[in-house]
LOPA-710075 format. One record per residue: x, y negated, z of N, C-alpha, C in turn. Coordinates in steps of 0.001 Angstrom, whole numbers, plus 524288, in hexadecimal, padded with zeros to 5 digits. Layout:
REM residues N
XYZXYZXYZ ...
END
This chain:
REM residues 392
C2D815E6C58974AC29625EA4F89914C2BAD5EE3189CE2 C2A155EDF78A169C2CFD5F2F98A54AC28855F5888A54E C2A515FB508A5ECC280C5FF978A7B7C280B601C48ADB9 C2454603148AEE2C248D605888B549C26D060C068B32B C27E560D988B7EDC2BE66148B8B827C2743618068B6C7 C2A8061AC98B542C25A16210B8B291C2100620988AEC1 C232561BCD8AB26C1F5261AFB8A767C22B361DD08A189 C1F736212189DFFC2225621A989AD1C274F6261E8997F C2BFF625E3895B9C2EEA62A38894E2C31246290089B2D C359762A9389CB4C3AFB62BFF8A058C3EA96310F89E85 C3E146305289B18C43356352589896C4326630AA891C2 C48F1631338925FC4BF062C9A88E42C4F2262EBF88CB3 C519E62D5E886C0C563962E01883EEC5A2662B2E887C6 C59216250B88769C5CA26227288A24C58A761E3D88D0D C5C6C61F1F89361C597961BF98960BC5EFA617198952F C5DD16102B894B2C621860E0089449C605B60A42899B3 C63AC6097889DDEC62646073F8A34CC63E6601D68A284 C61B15FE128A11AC62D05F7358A065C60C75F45789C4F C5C215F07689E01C59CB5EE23898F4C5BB75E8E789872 C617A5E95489898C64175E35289602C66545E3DE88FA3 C68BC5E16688F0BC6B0D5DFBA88822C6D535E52788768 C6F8B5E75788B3EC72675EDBE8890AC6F0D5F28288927 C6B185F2A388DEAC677E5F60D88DFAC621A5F59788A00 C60D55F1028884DC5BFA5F14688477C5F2C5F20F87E67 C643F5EFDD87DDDC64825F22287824C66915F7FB8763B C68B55F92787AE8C6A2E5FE9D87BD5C63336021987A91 C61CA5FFCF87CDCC5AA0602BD87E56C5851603028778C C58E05FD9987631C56055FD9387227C58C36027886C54 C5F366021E86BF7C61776050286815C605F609DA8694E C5EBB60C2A87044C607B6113486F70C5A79612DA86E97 C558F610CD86E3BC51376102286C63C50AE61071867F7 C530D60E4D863F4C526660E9A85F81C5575612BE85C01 C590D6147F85EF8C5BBB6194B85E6AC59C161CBA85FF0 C545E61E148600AC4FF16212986115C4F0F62566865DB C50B66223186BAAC53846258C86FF3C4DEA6239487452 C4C9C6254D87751C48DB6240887C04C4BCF6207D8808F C4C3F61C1687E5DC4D90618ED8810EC49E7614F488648 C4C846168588A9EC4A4C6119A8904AC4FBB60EE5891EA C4DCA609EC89285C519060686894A9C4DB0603F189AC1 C519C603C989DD0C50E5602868A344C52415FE5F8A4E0 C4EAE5FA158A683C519C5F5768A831C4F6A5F4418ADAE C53385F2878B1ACC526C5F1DA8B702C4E515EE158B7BD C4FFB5EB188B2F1C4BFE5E3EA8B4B3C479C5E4AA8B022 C45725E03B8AFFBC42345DEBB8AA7AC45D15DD128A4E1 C45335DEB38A1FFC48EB5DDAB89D80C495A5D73089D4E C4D985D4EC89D99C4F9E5D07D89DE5C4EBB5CB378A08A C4C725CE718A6B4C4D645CCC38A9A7C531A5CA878ACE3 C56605CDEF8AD3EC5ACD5CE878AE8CC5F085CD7B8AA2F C61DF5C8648A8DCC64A35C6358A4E0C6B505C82C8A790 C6DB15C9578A4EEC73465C8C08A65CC781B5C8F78A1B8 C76725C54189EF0C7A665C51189A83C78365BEE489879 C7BB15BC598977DC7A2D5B680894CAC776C5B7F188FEF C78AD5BC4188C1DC74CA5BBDD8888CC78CD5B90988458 C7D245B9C288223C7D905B60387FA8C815C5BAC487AFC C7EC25BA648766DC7F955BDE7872B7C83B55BD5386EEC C87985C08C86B5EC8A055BD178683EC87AF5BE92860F6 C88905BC4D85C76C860C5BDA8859D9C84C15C46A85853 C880A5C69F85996C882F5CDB9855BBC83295D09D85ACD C81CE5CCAF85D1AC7DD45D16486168C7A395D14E85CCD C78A15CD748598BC73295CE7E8581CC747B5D13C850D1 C7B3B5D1DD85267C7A5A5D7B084CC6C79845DE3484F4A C78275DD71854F1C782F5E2558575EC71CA5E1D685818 C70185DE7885A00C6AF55DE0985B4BC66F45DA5385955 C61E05DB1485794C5FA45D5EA854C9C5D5E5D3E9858B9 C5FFC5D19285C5CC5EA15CCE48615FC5A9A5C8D185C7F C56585C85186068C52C75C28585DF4C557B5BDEF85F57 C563B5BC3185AA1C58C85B71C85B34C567D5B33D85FF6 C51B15B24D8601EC4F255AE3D86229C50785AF9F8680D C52335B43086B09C53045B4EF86F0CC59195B40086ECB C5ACA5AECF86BD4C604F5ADBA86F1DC5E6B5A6F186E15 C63295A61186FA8C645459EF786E56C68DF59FDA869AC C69F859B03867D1C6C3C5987286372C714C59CA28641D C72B759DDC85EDCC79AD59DA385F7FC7DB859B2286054 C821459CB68652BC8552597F08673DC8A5C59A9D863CA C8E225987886354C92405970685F5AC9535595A686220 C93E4590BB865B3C9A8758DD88691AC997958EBD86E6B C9F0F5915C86ED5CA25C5936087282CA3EE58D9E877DC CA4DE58B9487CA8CA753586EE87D90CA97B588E988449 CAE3058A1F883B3CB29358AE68873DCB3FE5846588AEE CB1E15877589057CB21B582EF8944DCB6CB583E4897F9 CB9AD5830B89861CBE4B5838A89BE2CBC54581F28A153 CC07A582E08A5F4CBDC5581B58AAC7CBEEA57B768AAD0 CC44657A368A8D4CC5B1574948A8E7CC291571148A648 CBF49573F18A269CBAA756FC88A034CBBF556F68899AE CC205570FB89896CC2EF572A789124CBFF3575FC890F5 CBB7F576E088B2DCB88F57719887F3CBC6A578538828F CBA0E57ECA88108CBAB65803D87C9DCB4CF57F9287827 CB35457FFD872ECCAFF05829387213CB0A5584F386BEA CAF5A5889186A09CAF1C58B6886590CAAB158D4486302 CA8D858D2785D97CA3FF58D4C85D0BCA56F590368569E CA084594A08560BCA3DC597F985032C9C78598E4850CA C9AD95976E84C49C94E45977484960C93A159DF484905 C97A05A1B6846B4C96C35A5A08474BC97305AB3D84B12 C987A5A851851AFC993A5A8AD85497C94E15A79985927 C92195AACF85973C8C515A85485D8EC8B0B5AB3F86150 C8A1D5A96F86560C863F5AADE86AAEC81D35AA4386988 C7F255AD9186BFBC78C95ABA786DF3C77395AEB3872DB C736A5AB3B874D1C72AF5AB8687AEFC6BDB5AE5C879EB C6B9D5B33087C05C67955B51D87D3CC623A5B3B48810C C5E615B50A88010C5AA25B285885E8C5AB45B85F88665 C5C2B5B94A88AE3C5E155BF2A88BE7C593D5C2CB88D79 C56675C0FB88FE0C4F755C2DD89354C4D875C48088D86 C4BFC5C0068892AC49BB5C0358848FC4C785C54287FD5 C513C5C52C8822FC557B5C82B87D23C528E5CDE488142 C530C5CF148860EC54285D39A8874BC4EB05D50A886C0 C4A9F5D2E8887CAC44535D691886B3C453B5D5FB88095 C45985D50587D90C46FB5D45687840C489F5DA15876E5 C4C515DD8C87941C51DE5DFC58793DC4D0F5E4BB87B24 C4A385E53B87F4BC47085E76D880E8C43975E98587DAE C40FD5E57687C30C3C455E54C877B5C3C665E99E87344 C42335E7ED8715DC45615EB4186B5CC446E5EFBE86D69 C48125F263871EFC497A5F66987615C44E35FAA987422 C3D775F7A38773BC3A9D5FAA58786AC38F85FA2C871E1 C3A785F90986E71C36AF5F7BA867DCC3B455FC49866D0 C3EED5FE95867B6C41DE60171865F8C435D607BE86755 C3EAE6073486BF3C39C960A7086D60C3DA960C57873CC C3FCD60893875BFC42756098687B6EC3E126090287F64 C3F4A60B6288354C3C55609A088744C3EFA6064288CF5 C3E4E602A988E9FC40535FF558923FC3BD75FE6E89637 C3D485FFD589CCBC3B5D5FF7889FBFC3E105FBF78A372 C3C825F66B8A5E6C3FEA5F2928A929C3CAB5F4628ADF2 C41905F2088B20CC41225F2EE8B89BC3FBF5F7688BA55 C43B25FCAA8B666C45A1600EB8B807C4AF2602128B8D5 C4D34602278BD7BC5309603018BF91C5467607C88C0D9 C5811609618BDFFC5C0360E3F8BE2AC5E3B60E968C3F2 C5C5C611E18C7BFC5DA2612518CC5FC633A618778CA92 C629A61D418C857C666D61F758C7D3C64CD621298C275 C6AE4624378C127C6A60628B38BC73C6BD762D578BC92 C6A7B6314E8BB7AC6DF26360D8BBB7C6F6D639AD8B740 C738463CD98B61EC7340640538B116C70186448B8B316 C6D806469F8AD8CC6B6E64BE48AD19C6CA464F398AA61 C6ACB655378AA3FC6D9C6568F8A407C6DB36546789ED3 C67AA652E089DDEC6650650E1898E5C675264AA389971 C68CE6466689ADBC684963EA789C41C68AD63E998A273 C65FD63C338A27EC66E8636C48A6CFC6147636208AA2F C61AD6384F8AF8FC5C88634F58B1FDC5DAC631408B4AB C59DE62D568B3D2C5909627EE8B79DC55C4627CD8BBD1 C56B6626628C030C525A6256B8C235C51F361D208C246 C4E7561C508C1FDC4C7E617668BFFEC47786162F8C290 C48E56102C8C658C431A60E5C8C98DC407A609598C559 C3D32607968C69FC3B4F604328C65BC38D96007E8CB32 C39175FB048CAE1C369B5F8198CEA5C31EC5FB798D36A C33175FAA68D913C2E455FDA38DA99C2CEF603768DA36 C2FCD606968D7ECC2E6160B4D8D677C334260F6F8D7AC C304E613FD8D795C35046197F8D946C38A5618EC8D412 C3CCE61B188D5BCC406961D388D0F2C3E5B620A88CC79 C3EE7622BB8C912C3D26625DF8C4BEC429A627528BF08 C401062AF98BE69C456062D268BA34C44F662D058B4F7 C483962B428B2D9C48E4629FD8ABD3C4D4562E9E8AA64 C4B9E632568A561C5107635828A45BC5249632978A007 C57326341189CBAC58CA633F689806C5D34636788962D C5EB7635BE89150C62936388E8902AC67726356488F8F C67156304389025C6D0462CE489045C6A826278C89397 C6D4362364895D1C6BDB61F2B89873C70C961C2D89741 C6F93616C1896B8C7301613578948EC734360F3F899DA C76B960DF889C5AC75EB6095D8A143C76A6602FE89D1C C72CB6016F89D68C73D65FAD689C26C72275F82C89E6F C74A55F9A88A558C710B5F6BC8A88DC76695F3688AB5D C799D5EF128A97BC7D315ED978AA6AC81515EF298AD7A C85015EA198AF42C8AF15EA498AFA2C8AC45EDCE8B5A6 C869E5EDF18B8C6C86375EF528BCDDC82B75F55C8BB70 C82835F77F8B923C7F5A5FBF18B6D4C7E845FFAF8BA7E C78DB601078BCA6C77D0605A28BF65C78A860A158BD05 C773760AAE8B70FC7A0B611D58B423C7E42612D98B57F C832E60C588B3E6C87BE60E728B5AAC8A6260FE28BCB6 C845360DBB8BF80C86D060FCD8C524C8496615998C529 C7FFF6172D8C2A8C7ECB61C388C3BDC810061F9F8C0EC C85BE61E158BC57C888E621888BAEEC8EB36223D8BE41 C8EA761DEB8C30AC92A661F4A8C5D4C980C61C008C2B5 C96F2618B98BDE1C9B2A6165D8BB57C9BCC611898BFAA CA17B60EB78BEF1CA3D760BAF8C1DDCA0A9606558C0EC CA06E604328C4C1C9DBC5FF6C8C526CA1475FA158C328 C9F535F73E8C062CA17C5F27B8BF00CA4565EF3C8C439 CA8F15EC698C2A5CAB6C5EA138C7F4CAB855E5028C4BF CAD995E3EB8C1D8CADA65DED78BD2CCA9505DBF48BA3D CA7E25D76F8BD70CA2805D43F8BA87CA26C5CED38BAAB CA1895CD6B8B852CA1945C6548B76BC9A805C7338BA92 C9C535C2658BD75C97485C2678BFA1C92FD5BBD78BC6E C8FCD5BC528B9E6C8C965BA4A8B72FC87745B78D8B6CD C87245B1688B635C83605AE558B89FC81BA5AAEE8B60E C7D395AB4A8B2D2C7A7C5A6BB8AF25C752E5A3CA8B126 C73925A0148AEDDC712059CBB8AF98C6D6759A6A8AA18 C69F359AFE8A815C674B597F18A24EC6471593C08A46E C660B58F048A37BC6444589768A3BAC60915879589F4C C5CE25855689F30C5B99581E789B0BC5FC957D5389B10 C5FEA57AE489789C62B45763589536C60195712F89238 C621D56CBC893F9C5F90569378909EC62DC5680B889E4 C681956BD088AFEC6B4156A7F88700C6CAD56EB588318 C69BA573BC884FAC6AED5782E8827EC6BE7577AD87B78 C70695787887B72C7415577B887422C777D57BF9872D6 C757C58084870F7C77D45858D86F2CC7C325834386D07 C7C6857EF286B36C81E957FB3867E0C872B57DD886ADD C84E057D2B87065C887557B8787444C8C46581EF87596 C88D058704872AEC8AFC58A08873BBC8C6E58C708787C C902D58F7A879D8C927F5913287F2FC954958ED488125 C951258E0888714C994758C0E88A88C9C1B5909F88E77 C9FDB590DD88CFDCA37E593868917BCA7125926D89598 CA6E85925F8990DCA90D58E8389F74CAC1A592E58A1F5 CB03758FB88A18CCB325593A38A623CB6AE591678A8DD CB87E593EA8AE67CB9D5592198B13DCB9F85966C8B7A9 CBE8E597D18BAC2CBDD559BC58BDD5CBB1359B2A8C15F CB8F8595E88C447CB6FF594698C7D5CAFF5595578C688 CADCC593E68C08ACAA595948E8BE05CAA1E59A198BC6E CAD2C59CC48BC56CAABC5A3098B9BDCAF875A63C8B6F6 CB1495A80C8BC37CB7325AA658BF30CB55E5B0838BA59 CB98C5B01C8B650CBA295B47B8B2FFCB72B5B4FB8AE14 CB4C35AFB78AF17CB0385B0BD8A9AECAF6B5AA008A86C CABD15A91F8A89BCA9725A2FC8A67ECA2B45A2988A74A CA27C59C048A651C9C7359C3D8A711C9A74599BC8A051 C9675599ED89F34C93D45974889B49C8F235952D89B77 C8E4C5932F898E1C886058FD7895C7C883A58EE4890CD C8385593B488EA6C810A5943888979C7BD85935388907 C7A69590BC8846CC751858E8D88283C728559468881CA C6E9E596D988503C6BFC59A49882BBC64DD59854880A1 C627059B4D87F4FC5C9B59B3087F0AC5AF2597A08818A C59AD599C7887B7C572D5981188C78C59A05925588D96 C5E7E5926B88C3FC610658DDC88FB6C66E658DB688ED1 C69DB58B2E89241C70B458E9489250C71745922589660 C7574595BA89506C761E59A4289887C7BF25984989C1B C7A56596788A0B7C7F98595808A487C802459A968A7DD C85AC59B758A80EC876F59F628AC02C8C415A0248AA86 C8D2E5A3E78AD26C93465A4988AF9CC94A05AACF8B162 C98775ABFC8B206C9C035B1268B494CA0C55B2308B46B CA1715B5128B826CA74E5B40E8BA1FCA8555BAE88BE1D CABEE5BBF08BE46CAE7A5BD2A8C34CCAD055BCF68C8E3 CAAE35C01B8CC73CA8665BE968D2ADCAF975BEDC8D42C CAEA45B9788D66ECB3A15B8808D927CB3AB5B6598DE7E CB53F5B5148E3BBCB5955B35E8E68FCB3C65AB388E6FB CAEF85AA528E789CAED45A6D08E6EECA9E35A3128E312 CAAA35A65A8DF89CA7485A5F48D9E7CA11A5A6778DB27 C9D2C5A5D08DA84C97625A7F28D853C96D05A6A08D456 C94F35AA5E8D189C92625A8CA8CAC7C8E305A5048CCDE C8A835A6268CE66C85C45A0E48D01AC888B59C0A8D3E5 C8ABE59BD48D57CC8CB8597388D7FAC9019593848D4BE C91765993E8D031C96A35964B8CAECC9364593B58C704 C8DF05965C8C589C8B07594F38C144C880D592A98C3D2 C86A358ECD8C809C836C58ACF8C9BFC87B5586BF8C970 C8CA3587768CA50C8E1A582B68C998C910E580288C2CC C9057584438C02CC918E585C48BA84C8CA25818F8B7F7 C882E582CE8B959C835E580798B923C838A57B008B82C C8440579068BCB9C852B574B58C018C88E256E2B8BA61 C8D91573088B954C9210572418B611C8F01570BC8B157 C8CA0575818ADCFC8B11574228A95EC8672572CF8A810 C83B7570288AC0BC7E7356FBB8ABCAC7CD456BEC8A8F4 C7F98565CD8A9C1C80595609E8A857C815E563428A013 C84AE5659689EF3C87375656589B24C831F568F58971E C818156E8889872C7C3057019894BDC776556E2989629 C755E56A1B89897C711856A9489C46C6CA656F3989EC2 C7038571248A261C6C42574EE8A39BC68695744E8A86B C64F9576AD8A5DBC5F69574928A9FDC5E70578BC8AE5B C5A9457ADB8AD39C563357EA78AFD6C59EE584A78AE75 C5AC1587518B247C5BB558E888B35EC5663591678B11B C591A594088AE1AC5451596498AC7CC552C59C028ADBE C58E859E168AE89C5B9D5A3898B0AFC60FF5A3A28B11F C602F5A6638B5FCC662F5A7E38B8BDC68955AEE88B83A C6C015B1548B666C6DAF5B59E8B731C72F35B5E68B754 C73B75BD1C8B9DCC785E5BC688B8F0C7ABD5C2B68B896 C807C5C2738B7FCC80515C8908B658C86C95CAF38B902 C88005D0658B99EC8E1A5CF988BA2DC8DF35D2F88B49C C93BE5D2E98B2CEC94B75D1FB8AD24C97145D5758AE0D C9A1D5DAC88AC61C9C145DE588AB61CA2165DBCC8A885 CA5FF5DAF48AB83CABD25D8E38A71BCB06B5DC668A75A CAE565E0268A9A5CB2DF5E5CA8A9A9CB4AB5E9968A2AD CB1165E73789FD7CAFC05E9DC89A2BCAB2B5F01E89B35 CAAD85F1B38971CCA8215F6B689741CAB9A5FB4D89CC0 CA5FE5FD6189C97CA6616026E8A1BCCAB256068389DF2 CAE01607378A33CCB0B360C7D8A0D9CAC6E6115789F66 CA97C612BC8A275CA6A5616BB89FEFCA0636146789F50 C9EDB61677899C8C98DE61379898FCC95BB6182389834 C964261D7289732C945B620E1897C5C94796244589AF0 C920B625FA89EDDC915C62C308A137C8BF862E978A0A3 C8DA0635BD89F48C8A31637E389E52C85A26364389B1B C81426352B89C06C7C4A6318989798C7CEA62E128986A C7EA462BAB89B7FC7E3F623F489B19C824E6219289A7F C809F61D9B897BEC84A5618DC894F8C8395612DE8970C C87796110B8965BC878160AA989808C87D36074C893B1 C82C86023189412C83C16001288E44C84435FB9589072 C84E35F6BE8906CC86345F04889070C8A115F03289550 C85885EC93897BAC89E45EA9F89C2BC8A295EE3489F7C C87575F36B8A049C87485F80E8A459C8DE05FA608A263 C8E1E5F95C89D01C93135FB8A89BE0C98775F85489C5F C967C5F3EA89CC5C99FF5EFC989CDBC9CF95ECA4898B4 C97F05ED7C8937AC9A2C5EBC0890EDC98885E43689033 C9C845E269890D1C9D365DE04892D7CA27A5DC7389397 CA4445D75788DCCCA98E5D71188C81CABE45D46D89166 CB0245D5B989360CB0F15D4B489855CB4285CF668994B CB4805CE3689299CB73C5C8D4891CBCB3B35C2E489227 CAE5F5C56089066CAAB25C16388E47CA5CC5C1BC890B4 CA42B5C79489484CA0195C7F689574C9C705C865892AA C9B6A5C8A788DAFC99025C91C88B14C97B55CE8288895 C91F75CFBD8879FC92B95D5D18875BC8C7C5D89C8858D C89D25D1DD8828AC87A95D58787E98C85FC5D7C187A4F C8BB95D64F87836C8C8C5D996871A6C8D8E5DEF6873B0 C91CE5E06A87821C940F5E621879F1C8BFA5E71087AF8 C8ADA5E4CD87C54C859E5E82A87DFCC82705EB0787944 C83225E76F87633C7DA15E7BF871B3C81525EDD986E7B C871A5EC3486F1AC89825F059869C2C88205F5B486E84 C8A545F5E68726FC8B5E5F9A68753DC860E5FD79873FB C813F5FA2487585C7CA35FD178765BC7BBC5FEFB87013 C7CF25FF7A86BBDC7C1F60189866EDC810F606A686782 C859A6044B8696FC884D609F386BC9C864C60DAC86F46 C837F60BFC874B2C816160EE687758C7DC4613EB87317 C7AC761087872DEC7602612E187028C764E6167486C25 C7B4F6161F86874C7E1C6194D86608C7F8761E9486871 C826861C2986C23C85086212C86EF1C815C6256D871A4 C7EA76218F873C3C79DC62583876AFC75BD629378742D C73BB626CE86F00C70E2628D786B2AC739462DA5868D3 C7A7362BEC867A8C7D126321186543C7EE66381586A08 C7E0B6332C86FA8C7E67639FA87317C794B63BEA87390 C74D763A218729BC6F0E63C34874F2C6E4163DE1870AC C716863C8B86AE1C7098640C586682C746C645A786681 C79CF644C88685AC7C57648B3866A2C7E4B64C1E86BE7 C7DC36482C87189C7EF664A678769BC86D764A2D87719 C8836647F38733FC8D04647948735CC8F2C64285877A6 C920D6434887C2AC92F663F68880CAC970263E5887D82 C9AD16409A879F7C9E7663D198791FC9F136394D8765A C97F863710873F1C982A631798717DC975B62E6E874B9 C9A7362E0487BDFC9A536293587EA5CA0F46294687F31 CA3A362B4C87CDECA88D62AC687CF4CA94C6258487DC1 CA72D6233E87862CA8DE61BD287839CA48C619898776E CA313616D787E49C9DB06148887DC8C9E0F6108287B6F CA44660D2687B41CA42C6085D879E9CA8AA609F687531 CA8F0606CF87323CAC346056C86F64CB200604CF870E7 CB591607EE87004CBACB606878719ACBC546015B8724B CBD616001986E42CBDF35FB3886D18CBC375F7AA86FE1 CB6BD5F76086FF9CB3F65F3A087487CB6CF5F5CE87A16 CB7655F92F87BC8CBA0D5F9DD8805DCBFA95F72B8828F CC0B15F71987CCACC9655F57487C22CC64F5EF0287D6A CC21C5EA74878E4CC1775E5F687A61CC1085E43387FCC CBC005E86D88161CBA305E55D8868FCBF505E64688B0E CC2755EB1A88BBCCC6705EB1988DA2CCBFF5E6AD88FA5 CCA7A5E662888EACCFEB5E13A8897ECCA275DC5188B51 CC6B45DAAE88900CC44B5D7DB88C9DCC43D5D6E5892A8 CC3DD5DB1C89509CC4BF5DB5D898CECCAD55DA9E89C6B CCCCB5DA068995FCD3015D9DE89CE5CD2FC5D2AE8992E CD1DB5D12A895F2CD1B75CAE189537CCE0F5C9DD89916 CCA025CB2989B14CC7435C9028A02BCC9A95C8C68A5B8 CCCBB5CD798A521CCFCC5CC398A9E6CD3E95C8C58A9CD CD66D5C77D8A684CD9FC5C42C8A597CD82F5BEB18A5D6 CD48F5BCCD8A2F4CD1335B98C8A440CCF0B5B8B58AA77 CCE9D5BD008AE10CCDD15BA708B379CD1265BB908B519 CD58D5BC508B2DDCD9875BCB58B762CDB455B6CA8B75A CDBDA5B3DE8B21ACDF2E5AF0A8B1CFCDA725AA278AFAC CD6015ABB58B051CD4195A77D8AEABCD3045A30B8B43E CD60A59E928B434CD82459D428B8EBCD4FB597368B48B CD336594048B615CD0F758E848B368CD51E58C998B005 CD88F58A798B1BDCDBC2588198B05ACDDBA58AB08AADB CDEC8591188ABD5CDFCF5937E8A716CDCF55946F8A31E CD69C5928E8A45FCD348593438A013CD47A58C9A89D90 CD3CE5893F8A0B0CD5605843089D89CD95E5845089B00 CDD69585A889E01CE30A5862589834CE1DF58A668942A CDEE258EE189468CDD1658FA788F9ACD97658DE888A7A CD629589B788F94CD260586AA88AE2CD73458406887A5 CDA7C5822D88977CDD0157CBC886AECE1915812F8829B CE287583C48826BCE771586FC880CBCE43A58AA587CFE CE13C58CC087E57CDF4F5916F87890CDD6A58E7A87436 CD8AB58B9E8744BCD7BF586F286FEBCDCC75856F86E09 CDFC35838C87158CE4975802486CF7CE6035842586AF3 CE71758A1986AB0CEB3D58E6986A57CEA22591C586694 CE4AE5935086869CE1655982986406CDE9B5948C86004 CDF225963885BE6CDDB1595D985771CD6C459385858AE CD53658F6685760CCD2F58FD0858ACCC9BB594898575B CCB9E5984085245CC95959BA985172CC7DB5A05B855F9 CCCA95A0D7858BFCCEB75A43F85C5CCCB655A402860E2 CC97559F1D862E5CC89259D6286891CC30459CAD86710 CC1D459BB7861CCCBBD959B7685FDCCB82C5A1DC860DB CBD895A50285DABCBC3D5AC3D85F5CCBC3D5AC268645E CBFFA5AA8B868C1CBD685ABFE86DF0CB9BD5AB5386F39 CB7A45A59086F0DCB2965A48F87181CADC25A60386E5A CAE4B5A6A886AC5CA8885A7B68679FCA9F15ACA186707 CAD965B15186924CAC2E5B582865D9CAB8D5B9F086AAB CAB7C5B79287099CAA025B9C087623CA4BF5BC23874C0 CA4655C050876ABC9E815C2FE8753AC9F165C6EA87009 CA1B95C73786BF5CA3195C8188697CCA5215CAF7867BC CA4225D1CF8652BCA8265D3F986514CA6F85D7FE8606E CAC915D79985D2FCABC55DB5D856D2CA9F45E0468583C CA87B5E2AD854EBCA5745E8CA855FFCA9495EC9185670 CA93C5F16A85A5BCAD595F42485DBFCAC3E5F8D585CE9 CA7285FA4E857F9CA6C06003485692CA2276032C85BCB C9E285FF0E85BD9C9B72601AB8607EC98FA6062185F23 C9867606EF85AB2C937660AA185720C97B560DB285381 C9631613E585069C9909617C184E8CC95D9611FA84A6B C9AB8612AE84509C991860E0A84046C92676117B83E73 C921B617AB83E63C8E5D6192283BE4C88E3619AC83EFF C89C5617BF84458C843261689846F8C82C1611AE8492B C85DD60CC084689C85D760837847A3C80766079684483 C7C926068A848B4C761E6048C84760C75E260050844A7 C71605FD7384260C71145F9F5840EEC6E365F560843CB C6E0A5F1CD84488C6D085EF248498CC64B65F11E8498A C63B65F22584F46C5DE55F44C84FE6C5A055EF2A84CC2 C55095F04D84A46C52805EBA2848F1C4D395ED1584C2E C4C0A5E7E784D3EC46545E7DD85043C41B25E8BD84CB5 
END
């Protein structure tokens, strides 16, 4: 449901700027934490896809996602070398599931406004400014003059490219896997075929490509590194081409694509009233790309934090937006990613297919691949205001 400008409140507890997976659950907790919540989204709510969607089991002890808005649980893992060796690993209590992301995010919306938020789409944050008391926006809509929203805190979850964080003057991202999918129907679609992972530098220079059974169809795509030479669409048409014969894929049913944030979290996620929550913050493991468990925990931290300064006015509960700890992981993540493009040369990924299997233990190489996405709890919440998951 969009709203046209000057309908209604414009003075907010929290205005939160992005109606994707970080900005609607952010919207909905700090709603129910009994705050005057608007969330702002540039497009129509889930119109604009940029994440495969592909969940691991503990999202849905954070959130009661409707089941029926995913596909089956996948289990096996299957490592494609560029030379054509094939790993695969498969642990029952170990599962993916692939979101229909359009369906999950008005879903996500829905909760949002039942939790008494208000969300207005194809309103864009042109600037922000401090005041004594919050934050003014000025904010257009399609066709129309600019107009002003106040509040007393603003959250940016308007991704890796974030306008809050240019109007707060923070440093701009230089590091991004650049990102390109494709959902096919299939004549052969078999969840239990599980995940495929392809790699290869010529195919997807710093990263890899895949094909997963989702809902709609399978999800093909790819990302990599912009390098001299390379296009993601010129790489994933001929990626296509490759595995087409082998899942049968038919008919395109949607194309997107995204750049990926692989630098780890922003050095700074707070100034003055505003904060950075998902990928605006960068949270996004810089090993795996993957990044939305950091989303779902983060935004129950946000919302925490923000709720105890608009009660107590104390700035020094943004000391630690993130979790130490999570900072020390994604860190060393990040220097195994570089290491990884510095030497991942073909040849050296094939002599690793053939050499770790014989070497590491199966248990070991079973935890790598099934346990990507994945990560033990890092103390996001004080133990005595850890919520209990929201019920609809």
């Amino acid at each position: 449901m969009s709203h046209s400008p000057g309908k209604g409140c414009m003075d907010y507890d929290i205005i939160v700027i992005g109606g994707g997976l970080a900005g609607l659950h952010t919207t909905r907790l700090l709603a129910m934490r009994g705050l005057r919540t608007l969330c702002l989204e540039s497009n129509l709510i889930g119109d604009i896809i940029q994440v495969t969607g592909l969940f691991v089991q503990q999202a849905f002890e954070d959130v009661p996602f409707p089941r029926h808005l995913f596909g089956g649980g996948l289990s096996r893992v299957t490592i494609h070398a560029p030379g054509g060796r094939t790993f695969a690993a498969e642990h029952a209590s170990r599962q993916f599931y692939v979101a229909d992301m359009p369906a999950l995010l008005e879903w996500m919306a829905a909760e949002a406004r039942h939790a008494g938020a208000e969300i207005r789409e194809r309103h864009r944050l042109i600037d922000l400014e401090t005041t004594a008391d919050g934050i003014r926006l000025l904010v257009q809509y399609p066709g129309g003059e600019p107009f002003t929203f106040t509040a007393r805190f603003v959250l940016g979850a308007d991704g890796p490219r974030s306008e809050v964080a240019a109007a707060l003057d923070l440093p701009r991202y230089r590091r991004f896997l650049h990102g390109i999918e494709e959902i096919h129907t299939s004549s052969e679609a078999d969840e239990n075929g599980g995940i495929h992972l392809f790699f290869g530098r010529r195919l997807a220079p710093g990263y890899l490509a895949w094909v997963i059974p989702g809902p709609q169809g399978y999800l093909v795509g790819l990302a990599g590194r912009r390098r001299r030479g390379w296009s993601p669409a010129r790489a994933l048409t001929g990626f296509i081409d490759e595995v087409r014969p082998r899942f049968g894929l038919q008919r395109m049913i949607s194309r997107r694509g995204a750049f990926i944030p692989c630098a780890g979290p922003r050095p700074v996620l707070v100034r003055e009233r505003v904060m950075l929550v998902g990928d605006a913050a960068g949270l996004v493991s810089p090993l795996t790309a993957g990044g939305i468990h950091y989303v779902l925990q983060h935004a129950r931290r946000a919302s925490y934090l923000v709720t105890t300064f608009l009660e107590t006015g104390d700035q020094g509960i943004f000391r630690r937006p993130l979790p130490p700890e999570l900072r020390r992981r994604l860190t060393f993540k990040r220097v195994v990613r570089r290491v990884y493009e510095w030497i991942s040369a073909d040849w050296l990924l094939d002599l690793g297919m053939r050499i770790v299997p014989a070497v590491l233990p199966a248990r070991l190489v079973r935890r790598a691949l099934l346990g990507f996405g994945v990560e033990n709890h890092v103390g996001w919440l004080p133990v005595e205001d850890e919520p209990s998951s929201p019920q609809t």
